[in-house]
N, C-alpha and C positions, 0 to 999 in steps of 0.2 A: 542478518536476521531481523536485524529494528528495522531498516527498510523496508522489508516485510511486512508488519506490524505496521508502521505507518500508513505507509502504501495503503493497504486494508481496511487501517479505521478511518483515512481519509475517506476512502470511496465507498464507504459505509453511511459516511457523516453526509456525502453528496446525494447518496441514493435514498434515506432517510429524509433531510430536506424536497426531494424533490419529487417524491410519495406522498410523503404526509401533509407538506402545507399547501397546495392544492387541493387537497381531498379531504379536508379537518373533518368538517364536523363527523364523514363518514370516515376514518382510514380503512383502509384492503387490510388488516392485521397479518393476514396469511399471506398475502402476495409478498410485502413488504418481509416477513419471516423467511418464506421460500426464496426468495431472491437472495435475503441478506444470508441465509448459512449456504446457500450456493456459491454464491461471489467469494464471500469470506472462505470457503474450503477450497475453490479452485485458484481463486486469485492468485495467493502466495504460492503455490506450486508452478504456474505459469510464468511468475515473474520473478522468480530465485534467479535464474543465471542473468537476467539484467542486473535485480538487486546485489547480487555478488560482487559484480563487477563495478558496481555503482558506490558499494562498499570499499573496496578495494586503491578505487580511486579517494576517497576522502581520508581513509588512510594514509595514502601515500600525500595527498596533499598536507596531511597535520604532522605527517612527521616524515618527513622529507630529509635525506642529508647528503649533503653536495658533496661530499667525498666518497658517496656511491657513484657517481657518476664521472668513474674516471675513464677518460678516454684512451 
């Protein structure tokens, strides 16, 4: 789920930059809002079974034990 979360506010923090400082002295408030709770509500449901998996791997990497893997 912090994948998730990450993920998100990463591409929040991209989409923000890439809105507003272009457009300063005007910003789109509503475009910018309408995009940002779109993304943000679809994103993490989109990319849960990547995240999971992406999860699951760092797990296994931080705790890893060689005597699971008996052959």
């Amino acid at each position: 789920m912090i994948v998730n979360i990450a993920i998100c506010e990463l591409w929040f923090v991209i989409l923000f930059g890439v809105i507003v400082l272009p457009t300063f002295p005007d910003v789109p408030w509503r475009l910018l809002l309408g995009v940002g709770l779109l993304t943000n509500g679809v994103l993490p449901v989109v990319f849960y079974p990547w995240s999971k998996t992406f999860w699951m791997a760092l797990e296994l990497l931080f705790h890893w034990d060689p005597e699971d893997d008996v052959a």
